[in-house]
N, C-alpha and C positions, 0 to 999 in steps of 0.2 A: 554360176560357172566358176569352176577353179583357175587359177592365176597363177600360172609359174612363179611368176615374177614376185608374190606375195612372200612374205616370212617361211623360215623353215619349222616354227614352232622349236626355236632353243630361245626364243623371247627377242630375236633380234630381227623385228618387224620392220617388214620392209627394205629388209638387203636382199640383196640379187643372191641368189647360188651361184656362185662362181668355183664351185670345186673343180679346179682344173688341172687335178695332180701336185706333187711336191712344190714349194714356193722356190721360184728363181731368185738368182740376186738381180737387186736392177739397177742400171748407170746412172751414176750420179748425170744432172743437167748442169751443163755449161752454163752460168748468168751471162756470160758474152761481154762484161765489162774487163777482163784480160786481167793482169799480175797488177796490184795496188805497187801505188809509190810507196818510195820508203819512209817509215813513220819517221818523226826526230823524237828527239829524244826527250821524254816528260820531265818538267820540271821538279825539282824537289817540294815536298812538300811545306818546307820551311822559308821558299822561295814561291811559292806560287800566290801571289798577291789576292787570286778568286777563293782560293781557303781561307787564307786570315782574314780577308775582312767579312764572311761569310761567318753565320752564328754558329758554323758548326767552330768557327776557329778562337769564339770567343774567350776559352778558358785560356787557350794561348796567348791572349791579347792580356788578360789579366793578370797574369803569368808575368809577363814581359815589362809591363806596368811597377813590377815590385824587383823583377830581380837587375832588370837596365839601372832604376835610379841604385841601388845596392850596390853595384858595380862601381856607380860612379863615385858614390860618399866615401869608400872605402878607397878609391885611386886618392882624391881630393885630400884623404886621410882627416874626413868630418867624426868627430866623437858624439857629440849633442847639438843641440839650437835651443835658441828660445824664439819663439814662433808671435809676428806681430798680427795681428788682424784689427780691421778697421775698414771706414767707407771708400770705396772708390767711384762715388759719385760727385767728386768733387776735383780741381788740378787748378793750378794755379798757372796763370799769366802773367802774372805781373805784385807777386807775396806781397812790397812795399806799397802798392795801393791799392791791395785787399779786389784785383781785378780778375775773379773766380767765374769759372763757366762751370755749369750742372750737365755732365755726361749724359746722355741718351737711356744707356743702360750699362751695368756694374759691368765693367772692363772695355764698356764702348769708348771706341777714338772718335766720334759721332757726335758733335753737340746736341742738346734734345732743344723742343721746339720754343720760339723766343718766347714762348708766354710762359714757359717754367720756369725762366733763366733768371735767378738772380733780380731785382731793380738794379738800376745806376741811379747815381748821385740827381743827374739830369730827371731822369726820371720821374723821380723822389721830389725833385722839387717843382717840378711843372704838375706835379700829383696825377699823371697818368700812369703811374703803378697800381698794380692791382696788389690785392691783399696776400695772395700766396708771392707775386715778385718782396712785395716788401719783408716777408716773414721769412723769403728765404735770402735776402739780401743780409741777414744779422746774421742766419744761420752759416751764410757766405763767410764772413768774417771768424765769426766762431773756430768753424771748420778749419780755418787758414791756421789757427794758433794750435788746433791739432794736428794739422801735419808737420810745423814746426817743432813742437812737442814733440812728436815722434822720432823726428829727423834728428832732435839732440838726445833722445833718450837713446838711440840705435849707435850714435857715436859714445857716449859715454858707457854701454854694455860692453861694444868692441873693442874702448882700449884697454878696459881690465880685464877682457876674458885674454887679449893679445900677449896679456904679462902672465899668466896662468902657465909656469914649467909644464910643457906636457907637449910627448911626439905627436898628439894629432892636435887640431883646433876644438877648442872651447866654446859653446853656448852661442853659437856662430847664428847672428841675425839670420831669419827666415820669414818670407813672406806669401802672399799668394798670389805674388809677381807680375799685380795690373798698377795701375794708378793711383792716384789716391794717398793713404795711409801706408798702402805696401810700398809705393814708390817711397814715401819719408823714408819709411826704414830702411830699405835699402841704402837710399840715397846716404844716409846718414853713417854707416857701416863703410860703405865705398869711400865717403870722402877720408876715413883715419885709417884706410890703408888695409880695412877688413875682408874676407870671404863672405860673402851674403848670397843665400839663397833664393829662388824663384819657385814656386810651385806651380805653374799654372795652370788653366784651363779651358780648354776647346769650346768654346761657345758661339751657339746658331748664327751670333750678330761677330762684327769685326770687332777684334781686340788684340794687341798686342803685349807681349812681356814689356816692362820697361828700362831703361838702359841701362842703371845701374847696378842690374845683378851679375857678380862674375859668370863670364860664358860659359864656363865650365860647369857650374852651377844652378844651369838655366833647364827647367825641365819643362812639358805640358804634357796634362793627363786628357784622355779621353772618356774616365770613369771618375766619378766624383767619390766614392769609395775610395779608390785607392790614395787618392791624392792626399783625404783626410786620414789615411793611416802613414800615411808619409811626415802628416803634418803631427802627429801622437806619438809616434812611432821613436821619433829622436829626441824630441823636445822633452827639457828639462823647465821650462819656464814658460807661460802664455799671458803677454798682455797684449787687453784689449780695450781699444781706440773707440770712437763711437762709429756707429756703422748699422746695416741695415737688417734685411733678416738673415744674409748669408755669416755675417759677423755672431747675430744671434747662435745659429745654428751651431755655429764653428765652439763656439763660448761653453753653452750647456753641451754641450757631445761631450766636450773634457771636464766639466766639473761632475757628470754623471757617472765618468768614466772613476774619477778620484773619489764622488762621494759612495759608489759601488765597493769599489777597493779593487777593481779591475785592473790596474794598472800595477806593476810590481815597481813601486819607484813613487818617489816625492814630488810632485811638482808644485811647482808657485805660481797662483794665477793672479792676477793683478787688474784690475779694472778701472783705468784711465777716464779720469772726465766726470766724478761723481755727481756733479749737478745733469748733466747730459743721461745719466741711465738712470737714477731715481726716480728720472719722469718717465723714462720706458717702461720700467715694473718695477712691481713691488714686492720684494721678496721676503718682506717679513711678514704679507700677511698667508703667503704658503706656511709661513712657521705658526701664524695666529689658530690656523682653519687644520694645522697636524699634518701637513702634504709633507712638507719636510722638517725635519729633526732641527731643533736651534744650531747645534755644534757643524749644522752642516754651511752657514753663512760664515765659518770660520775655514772655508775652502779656498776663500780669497780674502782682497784687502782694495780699498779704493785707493786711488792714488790722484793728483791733482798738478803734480810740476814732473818734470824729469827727472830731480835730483830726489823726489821724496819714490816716485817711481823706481828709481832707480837702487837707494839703499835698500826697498825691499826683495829687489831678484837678487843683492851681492848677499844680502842675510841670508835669503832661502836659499842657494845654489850654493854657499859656501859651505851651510848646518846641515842640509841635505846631502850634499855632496862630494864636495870638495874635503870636507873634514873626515868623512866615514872612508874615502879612496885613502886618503892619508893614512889614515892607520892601519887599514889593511894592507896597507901596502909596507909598512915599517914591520907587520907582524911576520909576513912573508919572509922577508930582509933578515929575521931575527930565530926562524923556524921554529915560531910559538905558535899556541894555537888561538886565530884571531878574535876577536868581538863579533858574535853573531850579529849584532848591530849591526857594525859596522860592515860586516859582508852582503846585508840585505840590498844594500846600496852597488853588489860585484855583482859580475857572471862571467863564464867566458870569455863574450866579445867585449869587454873590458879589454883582455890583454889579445883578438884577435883584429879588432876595430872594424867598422864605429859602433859603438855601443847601441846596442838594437834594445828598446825597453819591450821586457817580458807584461804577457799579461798573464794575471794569476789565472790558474786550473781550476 
């Protein structure tokens, strides 16, 4: 039996016929919830806190990372640094009787648990230390004469960079502004009256900058990226202190960067404490086994006191530096045309400030 109600055969099975003449307009339905309040007014998008910290807003963040500290170095009117790295698993109590606590973890304010800590004297002699307390009880001492080291290498940098004629500052101590070796340097800058830098970094556990970085001068990254192009970036010189794997890290990223030829620019790297890292690696037998080129252990130089530390950043920064701006600078003065040499060492922000190091194309 046929069924109205069935398709019309145009394939649209199953609709009703409803030909019911020309199509009416039809009234809208009232939702019955009346006129909405009035919206306020949307935050900017440079202001709205759920963007930035949201991954859509991370290039911003990045962004922000590079061009805040840039703002700042350039108000500060910072030219270059020489950039310290070293352990911050170590601070001192009490330096004159070698009365050293072992942090938790690199930039914790946190002591770590008493059975890592260091032996004491008592200790030692009632022989209830254990073998890691007493091995790191020497390492305790050790440690203390490299933060001192550091603390006079950082004053003796700052007062010759301080006598350096020149409208911005000079090779301005920098660190990565926790405890430890960065405190020395800092500490050591601040007390002869210098600008010293803080680099630091947001990490899961508590940690704070420490007090002796100028305020102005006090920064924290939240990308570990950027912080180390912060720390390549101005630096004209890098020693380093003994320290862990972040020190590693920090170490070869710039000798990679120098023995590449990535960098457009000279730097001097110096490595503090030769008995201390000879037993970490061995890098002459990467040159024995062909991994790296002899001439490449000529990237740096070990160093053992402050003052033997120290004449080799016034050589490198002065032969590198200081003596090639000189002459460019008198060529300029004279409206000759300069020493390509000596320009390799210019650019620009030279005379815009602070001297941003290029990396080669």
């Amino acid at each position: 039996m046929n069924d109205e109600r069935q398709g019309t055969g145009n394939g649209d099975l199953g609709a009703e016929n409803t030909d019911t003449g020309p199509l009416m307009p039809v009234e809208p339905k009232l939702s019955g919830r009346g006129v909405p309040s009035p919206l306020e007014t949307a935050p900017l998008a440079y202001e709205n806190p759920a963007f930035l910290n949201s991954s859509d807003g991370r290039l911003i963040r990045i962004l922000a990372e590079y061009c805040e500290p840039l703002a700042r170095f350039r108000k500060e009117q910072i030219q270059d640094t020489v950039v310290f790295f070293g352990s911050a698993r170590f601070r001192s109590r009490d330096e004159a009787a070698h009365e050293l606590e072992l942090l938790d973890n690199t930039g914790a304010t946190q002591p770590a648990p008493r059975a890592e800590q260091p032996a004491s004297i008592p200790q030692i002699v009632e022989g209830t230390a254990t073998d890691l307390q007493r091995k790191r009880a020497v390492a305790a001492v050790e440690m203390a004469r490299y933060y001192e080291d550091a603390r006079r290498l950082a004053q003796l940098l700052t007062n010759w960079a301080r006598a350096i004629p020149s409208r911005r500052h000079r090779f301005v101590v920098t660190s990565g502004g926790g405890p430890g070796i960065m405190e020395a340097a800092n500490r050591g800058a601040y007390e002869v009256g210098g600008k010293t830098i803080g680099l630091n970094i947001r990490l899961p556990f508590e940690q704070s900058p420490n007090p002796y970085i100028t305020p102005s001068l006090n920064f924290e990254f939240h990308y570990f990226f950027m912080r180390k192009l912060w720390f390549a970036y101005l630096s004209k010189a890098l020693v380093v202190f003994p320290g862990g794997f972040g020190t590693l890290d920090e170490m070869f990223e710039i000798l990679t960067l120098a023995q590449t030829q990535k960098l457009a620019k000279k730097i001097t790297v110096v490595i503090y404490g030769s008995d201390y890292w000879k037993k970490v690696f061995n890098l002459q037998a990467l040159v024995d086994t062909g991994a790296i080129s002899p001439k490449d252990i000529e990237l740096f130089n070990y160093a053992d006191t402050p003052e033997q530390a120290f004449a080799m950043l016034k050589q490198g920064l002065t032969e590198n530096h200081l003596i090639p701006e000189a002459e460019a600078g008198r060529s300029h003065e004279h409206g000759t045309e300069p020493d390509p040499d000596a320009m390799s060492a210019m650019h620009l922000e030279d005379f815009l400030g602070p001297e941003m190091a290029k990396t080669r194309k």
